[in-house]
C-alpha positions as CSV (number, residue, x, y, z in Angstrom):
1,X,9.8,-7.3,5.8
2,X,10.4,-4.2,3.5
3,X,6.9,-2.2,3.4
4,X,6.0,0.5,1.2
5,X,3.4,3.6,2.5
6,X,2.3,5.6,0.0
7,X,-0.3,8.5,1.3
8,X,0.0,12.3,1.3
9,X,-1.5,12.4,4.5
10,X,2.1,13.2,6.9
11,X,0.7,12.4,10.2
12,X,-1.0,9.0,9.0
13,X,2.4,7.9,7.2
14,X,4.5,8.8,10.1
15,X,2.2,6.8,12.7
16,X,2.2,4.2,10.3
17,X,5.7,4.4,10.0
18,X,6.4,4.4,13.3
19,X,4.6,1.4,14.4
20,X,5.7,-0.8,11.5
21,X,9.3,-0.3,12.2
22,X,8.6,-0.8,15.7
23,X,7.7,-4.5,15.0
24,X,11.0,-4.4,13.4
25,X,9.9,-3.7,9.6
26,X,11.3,-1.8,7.0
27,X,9.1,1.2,5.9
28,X,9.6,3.5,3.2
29,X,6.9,6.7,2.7
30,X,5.9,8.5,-0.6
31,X,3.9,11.3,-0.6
32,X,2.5,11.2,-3.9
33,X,1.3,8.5,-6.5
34,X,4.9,8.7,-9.1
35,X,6.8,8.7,-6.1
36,X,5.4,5.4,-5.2
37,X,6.0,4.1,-8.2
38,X,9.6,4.8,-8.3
39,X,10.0,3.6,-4.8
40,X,8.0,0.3,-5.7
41,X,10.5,-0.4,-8.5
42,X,13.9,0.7,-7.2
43,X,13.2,-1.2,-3.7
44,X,10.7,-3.7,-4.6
45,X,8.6,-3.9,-1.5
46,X,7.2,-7.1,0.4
47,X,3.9,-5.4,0.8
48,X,2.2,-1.6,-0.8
49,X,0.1,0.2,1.5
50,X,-1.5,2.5,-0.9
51,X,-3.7,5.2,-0.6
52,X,-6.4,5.9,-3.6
53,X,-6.4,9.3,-3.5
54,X,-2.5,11.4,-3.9
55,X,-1.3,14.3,-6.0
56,X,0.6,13.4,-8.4
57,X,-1.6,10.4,-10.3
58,X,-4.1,8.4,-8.6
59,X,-3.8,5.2,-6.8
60,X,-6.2,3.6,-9.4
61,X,-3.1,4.5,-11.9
62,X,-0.9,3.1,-9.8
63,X,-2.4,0.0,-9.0
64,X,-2.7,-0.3,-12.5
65,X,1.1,0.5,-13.5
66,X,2.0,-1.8,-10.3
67,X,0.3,-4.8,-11.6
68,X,1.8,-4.5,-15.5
69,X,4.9,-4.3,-14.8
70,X,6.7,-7.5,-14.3
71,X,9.2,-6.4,-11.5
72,X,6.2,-5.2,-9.2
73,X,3.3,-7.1,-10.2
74,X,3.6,-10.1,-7.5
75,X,3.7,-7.8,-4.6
76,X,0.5,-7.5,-2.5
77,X,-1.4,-3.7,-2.4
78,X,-3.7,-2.7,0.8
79,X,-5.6,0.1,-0.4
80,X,-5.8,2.9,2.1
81,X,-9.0,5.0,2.1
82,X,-11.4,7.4,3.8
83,X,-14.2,7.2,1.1
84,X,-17.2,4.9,2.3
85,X,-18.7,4.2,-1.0
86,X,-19.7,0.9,-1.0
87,X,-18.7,-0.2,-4.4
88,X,-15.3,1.4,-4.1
89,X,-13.8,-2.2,-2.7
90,X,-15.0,-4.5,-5.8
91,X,-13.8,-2.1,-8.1
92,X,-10.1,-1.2,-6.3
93,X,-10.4,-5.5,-5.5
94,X,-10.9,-6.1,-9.5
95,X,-8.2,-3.8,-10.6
96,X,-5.5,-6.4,-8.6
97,X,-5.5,-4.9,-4.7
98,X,-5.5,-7.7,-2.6
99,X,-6.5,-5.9,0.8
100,X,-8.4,-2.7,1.3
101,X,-8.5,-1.1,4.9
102,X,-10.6,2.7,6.0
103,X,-8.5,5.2,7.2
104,X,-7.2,5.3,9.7
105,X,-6.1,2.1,10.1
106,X,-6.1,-0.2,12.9
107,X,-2.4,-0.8,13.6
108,X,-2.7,-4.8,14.6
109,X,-5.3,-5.3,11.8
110,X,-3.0,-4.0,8.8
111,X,0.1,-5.8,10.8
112,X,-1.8,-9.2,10.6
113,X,-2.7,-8.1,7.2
114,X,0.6,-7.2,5.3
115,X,2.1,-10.2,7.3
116,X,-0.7,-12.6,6.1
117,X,-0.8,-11.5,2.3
118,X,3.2,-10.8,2.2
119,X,4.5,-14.4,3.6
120,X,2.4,-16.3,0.7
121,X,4.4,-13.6,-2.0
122,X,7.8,-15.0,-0.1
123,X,7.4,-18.4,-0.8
């Protein structure tokens, strides 16, 4: 399964990384939000993990330019944050995310999670 990470947080993305091609994926990391998106189109992912807030354009943005465009807008987005406003869910949920996890993430959560919504996108 080819995975996309995009947070500008290094040590996240490399333990995310790490443990994601340990199970035997393939990751790509962007540090920024257009970075993403240029990744997103040139490799087209199986799953987006996606954090909402990066230099370089927001992950709201991105989510939004993800979900237009007809080469990326099938592939599943797990939004990455540390914010715990309690609204923040519905609204990234409404804008097309299908998964939203706090940072940092639990490693066998977000595994069963990309695999879960990433299989159905397969098919």
């Amino acid at each position: 399964m080819k995975i996309l990470v995009a947070d500008d947080d290094r040590v996240l993305t490399h333990l995310i990384h790490a443990r994601l091609r340990a199970l035997g994926w393939t990751v790509t990391v962007a540090h920024d939000a257009m970075q993403a998106l240029m990744f997103a189109m040139r490799i087209v992912p199986d799953a987006i993990l996606l954090d909402i807030d990066m230099p370089g354009g927001t992950g709201v943005e991105a989510i939004r330019k993800l979900k237009v465009s007809t080469k990326t807008s099938q592939i599943p987005i797990v939004v990455l944050t540390g914010s715990i406003d309690p609204g923040e869910e519905s609204r990234i949920r409404a804008l097309g995310a299908e998964g939203f996890m706090m940072k940092p993430p639990d490693i066998d959560a977000l595994h069963a999670l990309l695999t879960e919504l990433a299989e159905p996108a397969k098919a």
